[in-house]
TORKOL-4160 file (C-alpha; in steps of 0.2 Angstrom, whole numbers, padded with zeros to 4 digits, m for minus):
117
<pt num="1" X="0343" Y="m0781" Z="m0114"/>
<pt num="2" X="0325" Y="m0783" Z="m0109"/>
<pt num="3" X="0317" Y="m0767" Z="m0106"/>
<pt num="4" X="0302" Y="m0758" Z="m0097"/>
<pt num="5" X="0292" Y="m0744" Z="m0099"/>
<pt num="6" X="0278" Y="m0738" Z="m0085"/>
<pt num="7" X="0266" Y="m0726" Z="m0088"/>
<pt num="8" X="0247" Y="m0721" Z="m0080"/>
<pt num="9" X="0251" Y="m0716" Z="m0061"/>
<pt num="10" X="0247" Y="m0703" Z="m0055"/>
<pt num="11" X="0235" Y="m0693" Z="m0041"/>
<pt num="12" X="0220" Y="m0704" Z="m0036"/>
<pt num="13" X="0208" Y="m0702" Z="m0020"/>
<pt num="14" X="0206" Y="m0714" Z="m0009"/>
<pt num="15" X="0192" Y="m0726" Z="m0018"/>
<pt num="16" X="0198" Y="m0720" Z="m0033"/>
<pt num="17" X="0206" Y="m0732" Z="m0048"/>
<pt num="18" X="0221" Y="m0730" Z="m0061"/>
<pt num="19" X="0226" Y="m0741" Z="m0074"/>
<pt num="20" X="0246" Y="m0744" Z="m0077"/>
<pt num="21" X="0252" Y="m0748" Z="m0093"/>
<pt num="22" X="0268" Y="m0757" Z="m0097"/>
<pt num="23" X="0278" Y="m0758" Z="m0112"/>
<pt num="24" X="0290" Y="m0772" Z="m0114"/>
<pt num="25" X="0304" Y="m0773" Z="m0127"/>
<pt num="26" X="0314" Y="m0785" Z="m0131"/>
<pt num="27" X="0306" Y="m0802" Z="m0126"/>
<pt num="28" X="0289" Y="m0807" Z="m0130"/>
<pt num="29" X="0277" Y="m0806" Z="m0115"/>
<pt num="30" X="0268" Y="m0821" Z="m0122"/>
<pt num="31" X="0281" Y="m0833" Z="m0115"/>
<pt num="32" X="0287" Y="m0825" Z="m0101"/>
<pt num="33" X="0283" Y="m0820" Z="m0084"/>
<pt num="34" X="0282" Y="m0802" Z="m0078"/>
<pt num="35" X="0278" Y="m0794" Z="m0063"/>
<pt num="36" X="0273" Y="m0778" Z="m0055"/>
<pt num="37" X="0281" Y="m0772" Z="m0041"/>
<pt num="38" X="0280" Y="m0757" Z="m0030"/>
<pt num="39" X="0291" Y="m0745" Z="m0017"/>
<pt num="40" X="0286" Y="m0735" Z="m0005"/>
<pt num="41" X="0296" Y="m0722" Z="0002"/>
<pt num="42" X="0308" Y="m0729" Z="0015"/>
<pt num="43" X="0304" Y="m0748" Z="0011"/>
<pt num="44" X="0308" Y="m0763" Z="0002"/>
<pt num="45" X="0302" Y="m0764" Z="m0015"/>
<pt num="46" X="0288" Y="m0779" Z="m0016"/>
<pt num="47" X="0281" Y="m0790" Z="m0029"/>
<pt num="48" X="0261" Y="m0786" Z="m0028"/>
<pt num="49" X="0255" Y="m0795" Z="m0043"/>
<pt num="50" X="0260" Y="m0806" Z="m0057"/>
<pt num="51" X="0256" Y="m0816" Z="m0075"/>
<pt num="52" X="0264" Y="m0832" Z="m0080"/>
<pt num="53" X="0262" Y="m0832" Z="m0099"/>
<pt num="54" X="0259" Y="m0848" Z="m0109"/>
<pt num="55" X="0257" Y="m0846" Z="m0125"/>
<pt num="56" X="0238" Y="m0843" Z="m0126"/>
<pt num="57" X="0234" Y="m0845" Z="m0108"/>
<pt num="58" X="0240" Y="m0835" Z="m0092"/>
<pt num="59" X="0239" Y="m0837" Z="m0074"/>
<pt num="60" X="0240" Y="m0825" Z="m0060"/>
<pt num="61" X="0244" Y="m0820" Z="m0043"/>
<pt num="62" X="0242" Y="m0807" Z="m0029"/>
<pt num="63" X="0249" Y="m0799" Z="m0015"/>
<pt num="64" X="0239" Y="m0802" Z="0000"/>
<pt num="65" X="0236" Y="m0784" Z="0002"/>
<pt num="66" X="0229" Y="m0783" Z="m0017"/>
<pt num="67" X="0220" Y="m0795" Z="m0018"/>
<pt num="68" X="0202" Y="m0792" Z="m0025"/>
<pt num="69" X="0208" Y="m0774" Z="m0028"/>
<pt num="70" X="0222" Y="m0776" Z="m0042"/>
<pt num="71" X="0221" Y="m0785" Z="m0059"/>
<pt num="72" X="0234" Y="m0787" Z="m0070"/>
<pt num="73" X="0232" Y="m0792" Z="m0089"/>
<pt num="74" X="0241" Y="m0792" Z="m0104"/>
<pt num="75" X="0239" Y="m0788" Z="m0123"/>
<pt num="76" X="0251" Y="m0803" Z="m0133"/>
<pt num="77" X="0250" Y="m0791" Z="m0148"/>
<pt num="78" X="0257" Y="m0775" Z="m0140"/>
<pt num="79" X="0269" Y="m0783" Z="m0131"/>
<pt num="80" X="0262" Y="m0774" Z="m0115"/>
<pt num="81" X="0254" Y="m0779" Z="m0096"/>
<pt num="82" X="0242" Y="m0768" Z="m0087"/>
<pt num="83" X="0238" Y="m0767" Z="m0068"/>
<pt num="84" X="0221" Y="m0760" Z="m0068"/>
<pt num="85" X="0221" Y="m0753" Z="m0049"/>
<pt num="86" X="0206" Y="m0750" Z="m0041"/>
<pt num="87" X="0197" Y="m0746" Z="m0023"/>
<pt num="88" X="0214" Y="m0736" Z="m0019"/>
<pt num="89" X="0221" Y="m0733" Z="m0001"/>
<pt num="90" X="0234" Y="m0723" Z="0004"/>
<pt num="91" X="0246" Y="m0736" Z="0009"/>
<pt num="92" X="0245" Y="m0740" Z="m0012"/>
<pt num="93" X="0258" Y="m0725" Z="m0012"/>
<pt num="94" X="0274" Y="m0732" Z="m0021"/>
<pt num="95" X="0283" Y="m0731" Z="m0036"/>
<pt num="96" X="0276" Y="m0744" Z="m0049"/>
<pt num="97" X="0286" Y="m0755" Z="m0059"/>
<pt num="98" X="0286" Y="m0770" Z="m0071"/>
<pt num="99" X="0299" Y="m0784" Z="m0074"/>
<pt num="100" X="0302" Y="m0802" Z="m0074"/>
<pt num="101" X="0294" Y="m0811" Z="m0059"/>
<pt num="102" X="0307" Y="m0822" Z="m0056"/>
<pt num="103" X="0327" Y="m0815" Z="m0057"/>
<pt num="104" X="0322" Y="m0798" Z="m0062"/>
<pt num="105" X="0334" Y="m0789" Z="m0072"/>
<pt num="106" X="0337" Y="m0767" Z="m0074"/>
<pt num="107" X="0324" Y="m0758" Z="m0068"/>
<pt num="108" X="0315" Y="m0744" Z="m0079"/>
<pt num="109" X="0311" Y="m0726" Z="m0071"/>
<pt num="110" X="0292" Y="m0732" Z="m0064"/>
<pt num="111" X="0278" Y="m0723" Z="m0062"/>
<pt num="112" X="0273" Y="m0714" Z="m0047"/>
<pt num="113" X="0255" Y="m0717" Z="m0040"/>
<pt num="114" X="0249" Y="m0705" Z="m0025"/>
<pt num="115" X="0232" Y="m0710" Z="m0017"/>
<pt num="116" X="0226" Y="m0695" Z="m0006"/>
<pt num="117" X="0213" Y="m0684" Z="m0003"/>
């Protein structure tokens, strides 16, 4: 069974930056398509940013509402994707996961990002 590991939220001001790590087990990144997704309390989780792997090449896409903020990468040889998170707002409060983009499968624990001042 696939499985994800979060790690790197935590308490950032509002202008502030975080980087998420993700660890990946399982399948190899490198031909696969993995996501990070977010919930917020009291609403649906949503897909804010993904990778589509090839095997040396990638593409990438963002919510809307992260666009120009977010960037999300990836390290083949660890087997891990990022989401380097910067200018912060509060509305980025959530819960921050990885999976797959497409058909994701069990969810890991997340990590918590708090933006406040």
């Amino acid at each position: 069974q696939v499985q994800f590991v979060e790690s790197g939220g935590g308490l950032a001001q509002p202008g502030g930056s975080l980087r998420l790590s993700c660890a990946v087990s399982q399948i190899p990144i490198r031909y696969s398509n993995i996501g990070w997704y977010r919930q917020a309390p009291e609403k649906q989780r949503e897909l804010v940013a993904t990778i589509t792997n090839t095997f040396d090449d990638f593409t990438t896409t963002y919510a809307d509402s992260v666009k120009g903020r977010f960037t999300i990468s990836r390290d083949t040889a660890k087997n891990m994707v990022f989401l380097q998170m910067n200018s912060l707002k509060p509305d980025d409060t959530a819960v921050y996961y990885c999976n797959l983009a497409k058909r994701p499968g069990a969810w890991g624990q997340g990590t918590q990002v708090t933006v406040s001042s």
